[in-house]
N, C-alpha and C positions, 0 to 999 in steps of 0.2 A: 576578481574582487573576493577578497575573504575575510569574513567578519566572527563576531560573536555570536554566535545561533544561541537565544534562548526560549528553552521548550516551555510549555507550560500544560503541567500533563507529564508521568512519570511511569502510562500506561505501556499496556504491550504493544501498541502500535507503536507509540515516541518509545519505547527504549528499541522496538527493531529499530527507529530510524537512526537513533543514536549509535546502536552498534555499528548500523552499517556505514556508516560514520568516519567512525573509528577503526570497526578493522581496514577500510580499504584505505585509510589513510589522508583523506582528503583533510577533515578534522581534527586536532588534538583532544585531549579531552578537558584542557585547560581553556580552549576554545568554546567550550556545552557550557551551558550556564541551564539548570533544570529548578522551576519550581514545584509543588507539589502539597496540598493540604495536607498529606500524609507522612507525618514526618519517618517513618518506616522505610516507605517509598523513596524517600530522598538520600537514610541510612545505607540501603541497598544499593542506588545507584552508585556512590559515594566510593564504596570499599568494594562493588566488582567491576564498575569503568571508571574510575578514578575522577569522574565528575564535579565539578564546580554545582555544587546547590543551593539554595537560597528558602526559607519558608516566608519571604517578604518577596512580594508577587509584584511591589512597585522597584523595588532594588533590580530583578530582572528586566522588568520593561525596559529602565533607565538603560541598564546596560548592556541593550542588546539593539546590535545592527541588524539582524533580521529574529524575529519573532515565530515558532511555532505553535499553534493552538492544537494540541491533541490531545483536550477534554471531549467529554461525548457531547453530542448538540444540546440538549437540553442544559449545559452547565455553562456551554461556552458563551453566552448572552451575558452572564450574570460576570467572568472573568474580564471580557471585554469593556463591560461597563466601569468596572473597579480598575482597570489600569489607563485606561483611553486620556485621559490627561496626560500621561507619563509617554506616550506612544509620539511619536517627532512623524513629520508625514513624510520625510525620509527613509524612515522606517520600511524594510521589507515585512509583511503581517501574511502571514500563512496561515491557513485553517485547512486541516486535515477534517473536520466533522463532516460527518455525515448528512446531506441536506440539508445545508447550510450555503444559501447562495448569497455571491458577490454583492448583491443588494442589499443584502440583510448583513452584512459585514459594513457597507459603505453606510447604511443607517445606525449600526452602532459604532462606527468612528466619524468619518467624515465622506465628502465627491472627492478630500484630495487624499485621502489617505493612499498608498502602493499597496493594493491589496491579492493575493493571490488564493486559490482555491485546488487540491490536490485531493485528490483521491489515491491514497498507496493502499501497498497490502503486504502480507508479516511477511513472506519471501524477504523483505530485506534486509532480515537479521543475518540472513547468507548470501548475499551479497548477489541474490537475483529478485528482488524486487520488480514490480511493474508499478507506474504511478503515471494518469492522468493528469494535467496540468492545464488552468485558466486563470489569465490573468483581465487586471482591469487596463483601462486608456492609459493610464498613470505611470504605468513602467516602462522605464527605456529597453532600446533593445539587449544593452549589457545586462539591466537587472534581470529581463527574462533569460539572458543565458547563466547566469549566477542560481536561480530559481534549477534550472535544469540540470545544471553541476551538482546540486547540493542532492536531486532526488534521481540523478544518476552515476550516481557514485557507489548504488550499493543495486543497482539492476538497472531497469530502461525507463526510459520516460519520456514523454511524449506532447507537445503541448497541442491543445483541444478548442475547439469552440464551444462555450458554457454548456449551451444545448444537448451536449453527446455524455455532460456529465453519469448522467442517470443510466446509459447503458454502458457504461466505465465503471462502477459501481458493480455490478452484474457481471459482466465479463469477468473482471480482473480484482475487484477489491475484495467484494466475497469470494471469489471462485476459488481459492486456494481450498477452502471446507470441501466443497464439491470434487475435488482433487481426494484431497484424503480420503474421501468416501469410496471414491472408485478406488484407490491406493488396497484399501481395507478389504472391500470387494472382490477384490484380484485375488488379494492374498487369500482370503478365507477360502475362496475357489481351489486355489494351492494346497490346501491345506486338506480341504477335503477327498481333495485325489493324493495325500499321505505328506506331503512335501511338508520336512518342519517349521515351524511358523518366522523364525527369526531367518530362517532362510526365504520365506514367501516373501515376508514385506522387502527383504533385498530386491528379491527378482522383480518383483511387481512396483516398487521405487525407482528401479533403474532404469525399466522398460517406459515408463511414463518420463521420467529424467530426457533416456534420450531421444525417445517419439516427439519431445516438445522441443529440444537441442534441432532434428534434423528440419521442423518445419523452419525455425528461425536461418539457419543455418544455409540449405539448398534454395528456399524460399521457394520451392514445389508447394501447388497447391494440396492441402490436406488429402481430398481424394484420392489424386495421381500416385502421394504415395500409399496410402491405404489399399489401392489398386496394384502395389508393387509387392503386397505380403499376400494378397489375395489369391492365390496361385487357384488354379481351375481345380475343382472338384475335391481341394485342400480342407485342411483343419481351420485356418481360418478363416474362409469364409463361409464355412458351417458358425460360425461364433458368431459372425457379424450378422446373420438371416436372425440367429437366438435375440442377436441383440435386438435388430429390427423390429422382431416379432414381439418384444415386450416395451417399446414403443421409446427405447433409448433415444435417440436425437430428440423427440417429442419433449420428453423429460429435463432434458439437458437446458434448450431453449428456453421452456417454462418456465427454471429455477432462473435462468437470465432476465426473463422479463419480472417476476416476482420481485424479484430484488429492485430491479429499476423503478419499478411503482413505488415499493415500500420508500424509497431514498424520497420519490416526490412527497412523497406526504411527511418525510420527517418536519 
């Protein structure tokens, strides 16, 4: 099943989605229908994905067989309420926001609305996105496989029981920042043992590139292969005792769980 996706929201989350979209082909971009308060925003999308855009937010709704919401939470109540007449309960309704549950979706449309809940992350402007995925009673099995077409088409995705939202958040929707930081880290380290800088972020992009390729890939527990670079009285695991000692995994966890909190209380 392939419809008219229209986004609503013209941020960097909805245009990774869109790109990824588009570059892998699943989408045209005669098919994106994008609204946007910002008519800049919709100028931009316009002339560099060749998008279909609208600044009348009911024109979209109307014409759109499935719906994306990627306004921030606090805006997407106020968008919901202003098109939800225009919304047909046939309608696929996606909400990318942050701490925004399926309840609070179903009390601003309706029990019958087809409503889904998604947590992505920017990875899927290249076409390695990860995105959690929960739906309501409402959807048949086809529309859950259309839901999962759409948000794995530009990475993986996976669908969830509501409950696991808030550490899907934390793992995978923040975590790409938490990436670059180590990313940054590497390099700087690089750099200070002389290595030039546009060559660190290479080395230290690719080494993280494919240390996360071989976990998906062998599907070896993380350890065993951690354990396989670990050679006895080696260089690396002098670095991993460094790491240990300034309380690395500790840190890592903690920014997993912070983030899961923060999502419950948006």
């Amino acid at each position: 099943m392939k419809n008219t996706i229209g986004f609503f929201g013209g941020g960097n989350m909805g245009r990774a989605i869109m790109g990824g979209l588009i570059k892998t082909g699943l989408y045209q971009p005669s098919d994106i229908l994008v609204y946007d308060v910002h008519q800049p925003t919709l100028d931009k999308l316009s002339s560099e994905l060749g998008l279909q855009t609208s600044n009348d937010m009911t024109y979209v709704a109307e014409n759109s067989q499935i719906i994306i919401l990627s306004v921030k939470p606090n805006v997407l109540p106020s968008v919901l309420k202003a098109i939800a007449h225009k919304i047909s309960i046939d309608t696929l309704v996606v909400s990318i926001a942050a701490g925004i549950t399926l309840q609070q979706l179903k009390e601003l449309l309706s029990p019958q609305h087809k409503l889904i809940r998604v947590m992505p992350n920017t990875p899927a402007l290249v076409a390695e996105g990860m995105s959690g995925i929960c739906c309501n009673e409402n959807l048949s099995a086809e529309e859950k496989e259309t839901v999962l077409s759409i948000f794995s088409s530009f990475g993986k995705a996976e669908l969830i029981p509501e409950k696991f939202m808030d550490a899907v958040v934390g793992v995978s929707g923040s975590s790409p920042a938490y990436v670059y930081m180590f990313i940054e880290a590497l390099a700087d380290g690089a750099v200070l043992e002389g290595l030039p800088r546009d060559q660190a972020y290479t080395f230290a992009a690719q080494a993280v590139y494919g240390s996360a390729k071989m976990v998906l890939e062998t599907k070896k527990h993380p350890g065993e292969l951690k354990d396989m670079v670990c050679s006895p009285g080696g260089t690396t695991i002098e670095a991993v005792k460094a790491l240990e000692e300034q309380g690395f995994r500790a840190a890592v966890m903690n920014a997993v769980r912070v983030a899961a909190e923060k999502n419950k209380s948006m």
